[in-house]
N, C-alpha and C positions, 0 to 999 in steps of 0.2 A: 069506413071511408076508403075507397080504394088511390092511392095514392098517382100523380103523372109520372110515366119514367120513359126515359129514353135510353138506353142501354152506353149511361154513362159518356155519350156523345163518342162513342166505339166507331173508327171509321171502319171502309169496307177492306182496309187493308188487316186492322186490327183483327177483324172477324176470319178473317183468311190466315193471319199467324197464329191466333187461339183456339180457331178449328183444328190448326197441323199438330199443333203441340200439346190438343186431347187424344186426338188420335192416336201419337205415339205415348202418351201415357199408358202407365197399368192398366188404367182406369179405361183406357179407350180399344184397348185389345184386348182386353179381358170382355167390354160390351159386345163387338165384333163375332168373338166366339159363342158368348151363351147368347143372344141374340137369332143365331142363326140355331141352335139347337132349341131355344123357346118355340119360333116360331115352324121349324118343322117338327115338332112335335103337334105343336095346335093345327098349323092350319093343314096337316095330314091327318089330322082325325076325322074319321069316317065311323071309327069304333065311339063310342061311349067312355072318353079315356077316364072317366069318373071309377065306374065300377072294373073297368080292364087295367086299369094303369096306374095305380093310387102310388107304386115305390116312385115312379118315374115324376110325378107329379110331385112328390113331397122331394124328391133329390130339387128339380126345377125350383120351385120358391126356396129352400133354401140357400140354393146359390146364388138369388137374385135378392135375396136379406145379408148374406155374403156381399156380394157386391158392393152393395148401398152402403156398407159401414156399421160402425160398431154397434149402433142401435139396434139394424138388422137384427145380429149375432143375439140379441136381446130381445126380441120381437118375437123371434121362433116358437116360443115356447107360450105363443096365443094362436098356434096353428092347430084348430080343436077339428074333427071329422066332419062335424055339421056345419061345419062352415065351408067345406071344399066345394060343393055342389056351385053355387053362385059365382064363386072366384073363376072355377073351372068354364063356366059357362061364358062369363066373362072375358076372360083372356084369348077363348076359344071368338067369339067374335070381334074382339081386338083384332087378333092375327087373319080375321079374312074380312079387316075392313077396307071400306075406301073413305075418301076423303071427306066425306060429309058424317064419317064415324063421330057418335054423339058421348069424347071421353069423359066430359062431364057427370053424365049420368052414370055408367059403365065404372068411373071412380066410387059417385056415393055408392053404389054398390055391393062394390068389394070392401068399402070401409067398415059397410054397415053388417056385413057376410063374415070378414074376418077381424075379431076382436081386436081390440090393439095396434091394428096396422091404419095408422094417419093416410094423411093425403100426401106429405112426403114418401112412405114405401109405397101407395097406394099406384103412384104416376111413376114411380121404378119399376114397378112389376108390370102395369101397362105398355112400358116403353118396346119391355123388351118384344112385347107380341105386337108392337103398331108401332109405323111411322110418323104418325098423327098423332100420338102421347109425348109431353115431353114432361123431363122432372121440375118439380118444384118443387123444391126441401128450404131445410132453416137457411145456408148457405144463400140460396136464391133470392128467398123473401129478405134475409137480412140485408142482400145486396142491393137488392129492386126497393127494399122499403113498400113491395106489398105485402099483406097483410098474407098468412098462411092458411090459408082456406081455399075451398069450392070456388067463391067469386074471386080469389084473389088469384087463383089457377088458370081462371078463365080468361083475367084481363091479362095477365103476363103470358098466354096460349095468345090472345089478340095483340099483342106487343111485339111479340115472332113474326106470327104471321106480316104486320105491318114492317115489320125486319127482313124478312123475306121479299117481300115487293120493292121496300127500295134499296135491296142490296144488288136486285135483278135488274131493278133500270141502269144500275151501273155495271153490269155485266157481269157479276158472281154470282155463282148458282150455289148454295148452301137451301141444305133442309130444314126443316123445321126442328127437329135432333142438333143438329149442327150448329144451329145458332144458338141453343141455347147449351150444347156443350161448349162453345166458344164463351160464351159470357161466365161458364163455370167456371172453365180454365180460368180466364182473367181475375174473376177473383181469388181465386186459389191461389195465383201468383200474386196478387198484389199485399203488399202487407202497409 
């Protein structure tokens, strides 16, 4: 059952303090950085970075299992060889999608490609190659009270997006990333 939520009745100013203060987090300049190295690594490949580039590609995920937290750090050691091919393929048209990018599928994917990596690391490692991925972890779900899965990723991906359109008729331009690092933030902070 996928549960209703409304992002805790978050006004537009909320969403605009909790966007600023992920951004200056660790957490939001550390994304800034490997973000822009994920995505010029993929969407500059012209080469095969599967068979040309495998150190680069194993440093890449594990800085973004680094990132994600302590599970990450724990997850690594399900990063088997045959499973690189589809993640690599993946990620690779994450970072040269556009907005009708279908992450849903592109998720089961790499879940099902790389052992042990959930649909929480699954939409980390997404994020960083596409604009159009956002995370949904335990954090999320716990806070949303949707459920952690595929359909529950989707309706909290259509919950942004409806987040996005009425934060714009009120004149705040946030992305789809932004909104929902804003709602991170707030839980983070809230105790």
């Amino acid at each position: 059952m996928i549960k209703d939520f409304n992002f805790n009745n978050l006004s537009s100013e909320d969403f605009l303090l909790y966007s600023d203060k992920w951004k200056s987090s660790e957490y939001g300049v550390l994304k800034e950085q490997l973000t822009e190295k994920v995505r010029s690594f993929y969407i500059n490949s012209s080469f095969n970075p599967y068979d040309d580039h495998l150190s680069m590609i194993n440093e890449l995920f594990s800085e973004i299992q680094k990132w994600g937290g302590s599970t990450g750090q724990r997850n690594r050691r399900y990063w088997m060889p045959a499973d690189k091919k589809v993640y690599v393929q993946e990620m690779m048209k994450a970072a040269k999608s556009s907005i009708d990018f279908d992450s849903k599928e592109s998720l089961r994917k790499i879940i099902d490609s790389v052992k042990g990596l959930g649909i929480s690391f699954a939409t980390k490692h997404l994020k960083f190659a596409s604009n159009y991925v956002i995370v949904f972890d335990e954090k999320i779900s716990k806070g949303s009270g949707i459920e952690l899965s595929l359909e529950g990723y989707k309706h909290f991906l259509d919950k942004c997006n409806d987040k996005k359109i009425h934060l714009e008729s009120q004149g705040v331009n946030l992305s789809l990333q932004e909104i929902e690092e804003a709602y991170f933030q707030y839980l983070s902070l809230k105790k």
